[in-house]
C-alpha positions in Angstrom: 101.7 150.8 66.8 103.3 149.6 63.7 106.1 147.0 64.3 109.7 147.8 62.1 110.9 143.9 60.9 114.2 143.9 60.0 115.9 140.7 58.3 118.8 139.4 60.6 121.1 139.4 57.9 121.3 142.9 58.0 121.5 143.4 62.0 125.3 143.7 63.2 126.4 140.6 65.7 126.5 143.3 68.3 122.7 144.3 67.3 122.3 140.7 67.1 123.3 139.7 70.6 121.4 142.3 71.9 118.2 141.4 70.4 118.5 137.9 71.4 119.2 138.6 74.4 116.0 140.9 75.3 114.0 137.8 73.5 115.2 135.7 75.9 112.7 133.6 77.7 115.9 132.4 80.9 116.0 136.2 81.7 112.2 137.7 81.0 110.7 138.6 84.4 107.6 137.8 84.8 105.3 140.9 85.7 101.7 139.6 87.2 101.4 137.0 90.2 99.7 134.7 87.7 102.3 134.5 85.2 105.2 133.8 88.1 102.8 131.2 89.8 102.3 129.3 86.7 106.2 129.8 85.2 107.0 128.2 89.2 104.4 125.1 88.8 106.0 124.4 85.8 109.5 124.3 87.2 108.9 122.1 89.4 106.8 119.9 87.2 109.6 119.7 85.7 111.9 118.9 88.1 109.6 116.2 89.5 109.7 114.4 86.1 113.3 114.5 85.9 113.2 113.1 89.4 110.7 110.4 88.1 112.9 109.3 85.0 116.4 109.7 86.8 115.1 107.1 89.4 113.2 104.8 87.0 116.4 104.5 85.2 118.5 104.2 88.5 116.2 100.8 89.2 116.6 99.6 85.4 120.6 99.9 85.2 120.7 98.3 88.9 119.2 95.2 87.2 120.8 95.3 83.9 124.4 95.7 85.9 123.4 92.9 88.2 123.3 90.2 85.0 118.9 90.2 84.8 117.2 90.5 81.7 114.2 92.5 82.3 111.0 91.9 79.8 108.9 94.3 78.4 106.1 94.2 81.0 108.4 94.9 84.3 110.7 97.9 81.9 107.0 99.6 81.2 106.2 99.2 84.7 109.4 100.7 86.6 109.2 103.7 83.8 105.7 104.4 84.2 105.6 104.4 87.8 105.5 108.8 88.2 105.6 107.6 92.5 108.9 108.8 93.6 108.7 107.5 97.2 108.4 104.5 95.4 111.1 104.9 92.9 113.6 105.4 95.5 112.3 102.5 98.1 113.1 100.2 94.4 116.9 101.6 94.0 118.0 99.5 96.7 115.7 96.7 96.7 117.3 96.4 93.3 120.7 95.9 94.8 118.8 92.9 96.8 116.3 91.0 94.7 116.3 87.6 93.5 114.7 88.7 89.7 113.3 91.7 88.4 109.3 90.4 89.1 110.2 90.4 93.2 110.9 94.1 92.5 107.2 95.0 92.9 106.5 92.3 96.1 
């Protein structure tokens, strides 16, 4: 099967549009179970990360907003903690704390 490559320049917008769309990775169906399986796990991979982040960041601007200055060590610890049952038990205690370090008691 030989493959016709055609500069873009010389597509119409219409022709253009079209083509972009069928390229399209947000509307390709995936065919085989594997592929769907796979394209799902990393969804939600994703969506757990963004979970992760959003509440890691929740914690931080709790303490910032409350007046603390939070060093280096305790910022590396809240953002790599990927635990989100953790994360959200630390929004609140957030609200409560006395400094940043009883965070983690």
């Amino acid at each position: 099967m030989k493959r016709l490559i055609v500069p873009r320049r010389l597509l119409g917008e219409a022709a253009q549009n079209h083509l972009e769309g069928l390229m399209s990775v947000d509307t390709y169906k995936w065919q085989s179970d594997f592929a769907r399986t796979y394209a799902a796990q990393g969804r939600e991979q994703g969506r757990e990360q963004g979970r992760e982040e959003g509440l890691a960041k929740s914690v931080l601007s709790v303490l910032v907003a409350r007046g603390f200055e939070v060093d280096e060590s305790t910022r590396e610890r809240i953002l790599s903690c990927k635990d989100v049952d953790t994360l959200e038990e630390w929004v609140p205690r957030a609200v409560k704390i006395e400094n940043p370090e009883d965070l983690f008691d």
